[in-house]
Structures are given as structure tokens and as C-alpha cells.
VOGU-3710 file (C-alpha; in Angstrom, 3 decimals, decimal comma):
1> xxxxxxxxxx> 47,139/-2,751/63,986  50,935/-3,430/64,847  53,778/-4,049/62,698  57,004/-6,117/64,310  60,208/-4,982/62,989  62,424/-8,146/63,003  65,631/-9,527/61,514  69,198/-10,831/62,371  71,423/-8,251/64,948  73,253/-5,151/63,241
11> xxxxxxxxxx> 71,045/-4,545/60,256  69,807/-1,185/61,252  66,332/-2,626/62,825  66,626/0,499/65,779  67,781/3,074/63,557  65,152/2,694/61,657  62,385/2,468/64,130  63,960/5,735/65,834  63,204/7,168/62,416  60,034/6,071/62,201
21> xxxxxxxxxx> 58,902/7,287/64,832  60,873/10,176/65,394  62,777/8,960/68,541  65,843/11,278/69,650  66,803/8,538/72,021  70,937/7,364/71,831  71,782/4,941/69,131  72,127/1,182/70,223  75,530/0,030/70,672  77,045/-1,852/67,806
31> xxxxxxxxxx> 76,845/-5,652/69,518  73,595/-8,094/69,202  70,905/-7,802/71,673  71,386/-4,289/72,553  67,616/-4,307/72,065  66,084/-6,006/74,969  62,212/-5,246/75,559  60,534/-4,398/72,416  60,558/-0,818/71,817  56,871/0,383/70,711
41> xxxxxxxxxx> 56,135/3,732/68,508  53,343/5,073/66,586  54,201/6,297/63,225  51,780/8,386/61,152  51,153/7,140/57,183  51,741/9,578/54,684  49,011/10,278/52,735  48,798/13,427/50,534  44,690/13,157/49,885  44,289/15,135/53,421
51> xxxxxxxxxx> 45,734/17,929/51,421  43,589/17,937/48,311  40,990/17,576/50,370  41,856/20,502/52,657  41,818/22,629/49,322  38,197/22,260/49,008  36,931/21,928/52,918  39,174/23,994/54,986  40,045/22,475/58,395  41,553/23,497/61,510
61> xxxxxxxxxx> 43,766/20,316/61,688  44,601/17,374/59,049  44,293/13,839/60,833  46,538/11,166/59,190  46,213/7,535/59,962  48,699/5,648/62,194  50,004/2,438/62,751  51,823/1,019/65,675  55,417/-0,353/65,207  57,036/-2,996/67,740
71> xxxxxxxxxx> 61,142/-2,418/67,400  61,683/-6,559/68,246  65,695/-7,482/69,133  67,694/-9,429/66,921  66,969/-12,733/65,980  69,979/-15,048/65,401  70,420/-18,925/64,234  68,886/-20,997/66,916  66,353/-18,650/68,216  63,685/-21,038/68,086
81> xxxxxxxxxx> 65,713/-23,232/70,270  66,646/-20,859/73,009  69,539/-19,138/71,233  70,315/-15,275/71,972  67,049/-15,167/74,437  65,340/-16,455/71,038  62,228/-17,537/72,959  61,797/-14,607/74,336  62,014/-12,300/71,539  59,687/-14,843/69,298
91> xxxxxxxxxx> 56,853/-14,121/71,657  57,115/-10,689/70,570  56,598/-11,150/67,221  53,434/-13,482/67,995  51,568/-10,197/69,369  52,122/-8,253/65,672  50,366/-8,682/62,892  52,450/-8,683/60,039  56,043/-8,472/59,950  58,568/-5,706/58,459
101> xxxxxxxxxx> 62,017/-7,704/58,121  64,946/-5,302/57,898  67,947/-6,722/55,848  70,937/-5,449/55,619  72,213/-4,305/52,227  75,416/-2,235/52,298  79,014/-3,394/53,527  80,340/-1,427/56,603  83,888/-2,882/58,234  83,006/-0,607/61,186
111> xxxxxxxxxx> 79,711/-2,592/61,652  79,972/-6,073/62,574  77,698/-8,389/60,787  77,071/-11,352/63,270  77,631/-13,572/60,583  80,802/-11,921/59,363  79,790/-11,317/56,002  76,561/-9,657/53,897  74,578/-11,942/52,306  71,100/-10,597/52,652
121> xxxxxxxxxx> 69,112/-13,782/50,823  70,630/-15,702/53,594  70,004/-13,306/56,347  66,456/-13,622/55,094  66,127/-17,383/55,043  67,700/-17,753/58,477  64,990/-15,860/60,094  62,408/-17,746/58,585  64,056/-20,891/58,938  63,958/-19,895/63,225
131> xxxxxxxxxx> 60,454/-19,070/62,704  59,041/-21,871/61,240  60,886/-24,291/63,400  59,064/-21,979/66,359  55,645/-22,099/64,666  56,234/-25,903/64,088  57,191/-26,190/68,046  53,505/-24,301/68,727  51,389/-26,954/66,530  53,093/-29,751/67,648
141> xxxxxxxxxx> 52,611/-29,114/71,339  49,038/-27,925/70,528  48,012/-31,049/68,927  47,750/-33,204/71,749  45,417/-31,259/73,787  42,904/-30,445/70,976  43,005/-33,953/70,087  41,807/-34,942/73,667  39,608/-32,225/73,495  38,122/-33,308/69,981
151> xxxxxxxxxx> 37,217/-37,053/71,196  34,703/-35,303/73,488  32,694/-33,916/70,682  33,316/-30,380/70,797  33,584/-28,871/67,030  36,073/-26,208/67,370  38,743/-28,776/69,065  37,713/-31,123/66,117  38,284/-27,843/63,349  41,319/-26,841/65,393
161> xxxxxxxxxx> 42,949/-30,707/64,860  42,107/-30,561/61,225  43,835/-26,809/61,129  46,879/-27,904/63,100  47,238/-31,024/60,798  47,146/-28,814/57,341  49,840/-26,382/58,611  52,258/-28,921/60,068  51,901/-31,117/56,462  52,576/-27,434/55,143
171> xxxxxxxxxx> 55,388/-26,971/56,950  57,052/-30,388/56,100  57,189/-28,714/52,518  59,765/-25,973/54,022  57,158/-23,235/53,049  55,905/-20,707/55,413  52,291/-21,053/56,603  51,651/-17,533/54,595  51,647/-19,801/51,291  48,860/-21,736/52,657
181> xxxxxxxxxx> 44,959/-20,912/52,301  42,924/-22,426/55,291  39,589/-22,062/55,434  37,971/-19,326/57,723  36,331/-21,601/60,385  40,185/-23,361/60,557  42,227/-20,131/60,484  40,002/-18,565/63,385  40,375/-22,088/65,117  44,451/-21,217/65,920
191> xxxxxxxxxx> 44,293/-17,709/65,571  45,087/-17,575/69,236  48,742/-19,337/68,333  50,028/-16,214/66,850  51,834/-18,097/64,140  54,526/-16,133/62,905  54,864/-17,501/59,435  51,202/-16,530/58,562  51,994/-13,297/58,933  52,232/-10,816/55,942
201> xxxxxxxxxx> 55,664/-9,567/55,330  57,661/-6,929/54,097  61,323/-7,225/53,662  62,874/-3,472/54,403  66,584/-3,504/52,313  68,759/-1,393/54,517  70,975/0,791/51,744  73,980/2,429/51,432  73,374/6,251/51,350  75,195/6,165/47,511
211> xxxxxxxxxx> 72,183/3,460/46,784  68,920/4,944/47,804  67,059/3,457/45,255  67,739/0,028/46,051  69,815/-0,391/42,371  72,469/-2,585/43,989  73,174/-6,205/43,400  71,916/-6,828/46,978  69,105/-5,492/46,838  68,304/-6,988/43,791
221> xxxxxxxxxx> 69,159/-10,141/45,355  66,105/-9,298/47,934  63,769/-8,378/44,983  64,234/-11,623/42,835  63,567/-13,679/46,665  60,670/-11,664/47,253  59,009/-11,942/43,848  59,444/-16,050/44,172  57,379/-15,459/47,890  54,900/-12,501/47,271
231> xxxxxxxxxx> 56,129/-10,287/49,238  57,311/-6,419/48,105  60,668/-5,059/49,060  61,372/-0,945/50,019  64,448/0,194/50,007  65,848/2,446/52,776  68,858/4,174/54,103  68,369/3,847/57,755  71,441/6,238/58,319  70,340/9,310/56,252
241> xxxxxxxxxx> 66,347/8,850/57,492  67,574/9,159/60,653  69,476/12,532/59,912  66,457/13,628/58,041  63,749/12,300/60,698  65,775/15,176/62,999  65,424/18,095/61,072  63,008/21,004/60,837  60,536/20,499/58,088  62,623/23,432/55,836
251> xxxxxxxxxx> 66,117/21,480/56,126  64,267/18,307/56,001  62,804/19,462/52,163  66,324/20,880/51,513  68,500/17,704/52,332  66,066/15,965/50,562  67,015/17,771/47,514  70,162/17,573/47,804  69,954/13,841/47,824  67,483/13,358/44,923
261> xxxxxxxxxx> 63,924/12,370/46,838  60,626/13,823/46,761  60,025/12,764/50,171  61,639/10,810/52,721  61,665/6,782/51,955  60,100/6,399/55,471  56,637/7,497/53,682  56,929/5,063/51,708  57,704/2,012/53,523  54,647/3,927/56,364
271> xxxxxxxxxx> 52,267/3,339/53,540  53,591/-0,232/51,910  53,321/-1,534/55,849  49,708/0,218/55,884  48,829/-2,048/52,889  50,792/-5,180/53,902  48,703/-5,028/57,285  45,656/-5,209/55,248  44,325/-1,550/55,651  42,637/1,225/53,498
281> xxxxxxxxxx> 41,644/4,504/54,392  38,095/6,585/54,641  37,895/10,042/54,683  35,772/12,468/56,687  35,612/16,136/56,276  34,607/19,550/58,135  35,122/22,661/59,308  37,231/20,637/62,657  39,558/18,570/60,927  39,683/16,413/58,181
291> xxxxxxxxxx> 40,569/12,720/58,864  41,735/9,417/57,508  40,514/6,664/59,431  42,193/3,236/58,707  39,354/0,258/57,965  40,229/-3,154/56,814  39,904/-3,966/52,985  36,209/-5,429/52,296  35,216/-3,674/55,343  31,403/-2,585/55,222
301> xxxxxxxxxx> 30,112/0,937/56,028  28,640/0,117/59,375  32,082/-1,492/60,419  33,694/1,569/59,173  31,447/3,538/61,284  32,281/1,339/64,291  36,240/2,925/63,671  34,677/6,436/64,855  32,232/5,018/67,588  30,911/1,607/68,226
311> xxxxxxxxxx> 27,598/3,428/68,541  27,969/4,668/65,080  28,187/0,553/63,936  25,219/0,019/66,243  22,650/2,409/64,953  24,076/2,856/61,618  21,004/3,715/59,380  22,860/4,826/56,216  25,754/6,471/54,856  26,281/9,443/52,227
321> xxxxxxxxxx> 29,327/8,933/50,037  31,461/10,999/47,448  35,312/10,654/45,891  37,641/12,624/45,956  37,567/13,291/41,981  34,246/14,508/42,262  35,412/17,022/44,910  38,335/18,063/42,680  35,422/18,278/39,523  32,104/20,012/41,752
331> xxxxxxxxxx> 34,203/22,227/44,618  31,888/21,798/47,196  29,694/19,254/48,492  26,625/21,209/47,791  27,327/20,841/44,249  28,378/17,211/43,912  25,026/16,670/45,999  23,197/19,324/43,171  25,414/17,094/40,311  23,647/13,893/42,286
341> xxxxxxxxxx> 26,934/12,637/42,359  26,373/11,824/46,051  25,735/8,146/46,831  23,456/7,018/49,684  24,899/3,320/50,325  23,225/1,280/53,119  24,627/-1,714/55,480  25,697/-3,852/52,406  27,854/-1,344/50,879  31,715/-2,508/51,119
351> xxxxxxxxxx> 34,100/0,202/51,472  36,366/2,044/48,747  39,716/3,467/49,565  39,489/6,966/49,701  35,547/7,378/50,104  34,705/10,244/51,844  31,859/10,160/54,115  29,129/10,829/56,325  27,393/8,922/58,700  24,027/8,747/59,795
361> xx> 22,738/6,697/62,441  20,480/6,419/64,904
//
């Protein structure tokens, strides 16, 4: 479950994934391509049910779920072409799977925009513009061979033609491949090509530290672009996270007061890429810990399970269920069970966010 962090040079992309992840390491130098190899960091997601859940069954340890972030080097006009080691840093991107674009949204003389002036709508559009002329240089040079490979008779080179044809007609529209709905036996066909614009995104507006809510006409340029695509939009001041990712958690609570936020905007854009990558979260509780595991949305309980052990998935016989309300309402799991407000759901049952559960399997 990876997350690449993309965009042009000099919008913040490093700063923030130092954040993120609580890197110490020295700030990038302020030129494009200071960012070489991606940088790769796990970064836990916020979520404050571990707590009420802790009030109730009293762990040792609280286990949050993580997500790994990919810091990928600036991408500039041309990339898909060769431009600024473009090729090089696309492959990156193919790896992730979904995309957090940072845009920058404040004016700085003292750092160089490698356009020469902010315009984040148009920082947006050139990315995607490099990435679906990259995307379109992967189907084209893919269609020959699964053309040759169709005329033999084999029905996932004929499925992968018919997939490759769709997304390049698709593309010839100027929309990214994120807007179109293949069918599953298609969209497994060229999974493999790591196509970058079928990849969920999240556009991250990098703010002033006198905007932290997003409320400037920039970022209110990114909102009204993102609503027309789908996409959600969380505003963050790289800067002051970074000041705020250093500090013990006392200072942390009191700078955060001082600046007007209940918690650091990091949480927030930790939980929005959560969701974006297509996750929910499970609970389960003891006396050891009590831990969120992360489970794809539609997931069913033996596949949830199979995020604790594959031999869980394997022998799952059935699992015993309650919410977190009904914690809050009975106390204790002996008397939601006595309330027979605790479920016994079988292989069919598809997952809830914020079940809490336990297993039992053979």
C-alpha cells in the first residue's frame, strides 16, 4: 500500500515527506532534482478510535495503521520525453498506487519556481499532461506484441488488445485513464503496465503559514479543478509541519495552539491518502495491544483475517463482531455479548470500517 508523492520541482514535495515521516535529515537544496532516488518512509494514520477503544479494553500498546510513502523527484515539462531524467523518475511512480500531487500555493521570491511564476492549475495540468503522454508511450508499444500474441488464440492477449484499445481511444479525449471504467477481466489484463493516470489522486496545496486553511485564491483555484476531476484537495503548510513534526509531543500541542489547529494537518492528509488508496480499518482488542489493521473496502472477513496471518484466511471458520458504539453503550464485551449485540458473521460477510473483531479459525 504505497503512496508516490509527485509534482513539478520546488513545491515543497521533500519537506513534506520529511514531515511525514518524521525525517530529521537536511533540507534539499533549493534547485530541481535535488531529489534523486526516491526517498521511502512509513507514516502512521491518525486515527483516534484506538483511544476510545483503549477506554474500555486497556492495552499495553495502541497499534495504528501505516502506509508507505515514496518521496518521487520533480517532474518537469517533457518528462515523458526524457526531460530532467523524466524517464527515470516516471518509473517510480508506476510502482505506487495512487498518487499524492503536491502543488504549490504560496509566493516565495526566495524560492524559485521552475516556471518563474505560481500558477498551481497549471502546475497541475503539466504533470498530467507528462503522464499521459508516458502512459500513452506504454500502450502504444504494448500493442504490437499482444496483438501477435492474440492471433495465436490465447484469451488474455486477446482481453489485453481490447484493454489497450479502450484506454488509448480514452486518451485521445485528453482525459486521464482514472475517468475510464474497464471491466475487471480488462483492467487485470494491463495491470502489470503500472499506468500512472489510473491511479487515484490527491492534490496536496502547499500553503502559506498565514493560510492554513487553504482560504486563498490558489487554493481555491485547486478546489474548483479538483471538483471538475473527482479528486479531494488538503491543504498544508509544509514549512510549519515540519517545525511541528520536530517537537516533543507538549510543544507540539502548544504550537498548535498558538496557530489555531486541533491537530497537525499531516493527520489529515495521513488519513485522506488512507482513503484515496482504497483502505478501511478493522479493529482488534486485548489485554496486548489494541490494533487497526488496514483491509481494502468490500474486503470479506476471511481476507481480513488473511491481514493478521494467511493461516487465519485459510482456516477461517467464523468471525465474532461488535462496533464501537456498542462498546461505548455495554462497557465490556461480556455485556454486549449478554445484550446479544455480538454478531457471528461467516465467509460472506463484507467488512465495515471500524468493526472490531475476533477470529476463529481452524
Amino acid at each position: 500500500m504505497e503512496a508516490g508523492i509527485v509534482g513539478l520541482p520546488n513545491v515543497g514535495k521533500s519537506t513534506l515527506f520529511n514531515a511525514l515521516t518524521s525525517s530529521k535529515t537536511a533540507q534539499s537544496a533549493n534547485y530541481p532534482f535535488c531529489t534523486i532516488e526516491p526517498n521511502e518512509g512509513i507514516v502512521s494514520v491518525p486515527d483516534d478510535r484506538l483511544r476510545r477503544i483503549s477506554q474500555y479494553i486497556v492495552p499495553k500498546k495502541l497499534v495504528p495503521t501505516a502506509l508507505k510513502l515514496v518521496d518521487i523527484a520533480g517532474i518537469v515539462k517533457g518528462a515523458s520525453e526524457g526531460q530532467g531524467l523524466g524517464n527515470k523518475f516516471l518509473s517510480h511512480i508506476r510502482e505506487v498506487d495512487a498518487i499524492l500531487q503536491v502543488v504549490r500555493c504560496f509566493e516565495d521570491p526566495d524560492v524559485i519556481h521552475v516556471t518563474g511564476k505560481v500558477n498551481p492549475v497549471s502546475d497541475i495540468e503539466t504533470v498530467e499532461i507528462e503522464l499521459m503522454l508516458a502512459d500513452l508511450q506504454t500502450l502504444e508499444n504494448a500493442l504490437p506484441k499482444a496483438e501477435r500474441t492474440a492471433k495465436s488464440g490465447d484469451k488474455e492477449a486477446k482481453l489485453r488488445v481490447e484493454a489497450i484499445k479502450q484506454c488509448l481511444a480514452h486518451l485521445a479525449t485528453d482525459e486521464p485513464l482514472r475517468k475510464l471504467t474497464l471491466a475487471e477481466p480488462e483492467a487485470k489484463a494491463i495491470s502489470s503496465y503500472g499506468l500512472m493516470t489510473a491511479k487515484q489522486i490527491l492534490y496536496v496545496a502547499n500553503v502559506d503559514d498565514n493560510d492554513l486553511l487553504g482560504e486563498s485564491p490558489l487554493v481555491q483555484q485547486v478546489r474548483d479543478f479538483a471538483g471538475k476531476v473527482g479528486a479531494s484537495v488538503v491543504p498544508v503548510c509544509a514549512k510549519l509541519e515540519a517545525e511541528i513534526a520536530e517537537l516533543d509531543e507538549a510543544d507540539r500541542a502548544e504550537m498548535l495552539a498558538s496557530v489555531g489547529l486541533k491537530e497537525p494537518a499531516l493527520s489529515v492528509l495521513a488519513r485522506e491518502a488512507y482513503r484515496v488508496l482504497g483502505r478501511q480499518s478493522y479493529f482488534t482488542a486485548g489485554e496486548m495491544e489494541v490494533r487497526a489493521w488496514p483491509i481494502p473496502v468490500g474486503a470479506t472477513a476471511p481476507q481480513a483475517a488473511g491481514v493478521i496471518h494467511t493461516d487465519f484466511e485459510k482456516g477461517f471458520i467464523r468471525v465474532e463482531v461488535y462496533s464501537l458504539e456498542d462498546l461505548e453503550t455495554y462497557k465490556t464485551e461480556k455485556n454486549i455479548r449478554q445484550a446479544g449485540k455480538l454478531r457471528v458473521e461467516g465467509k460472506n460477510y463484507v467488512m465495515q470500517d471500524g468493526d472490531i473483531c475476533h477470529f476463529l479459525f481452524n
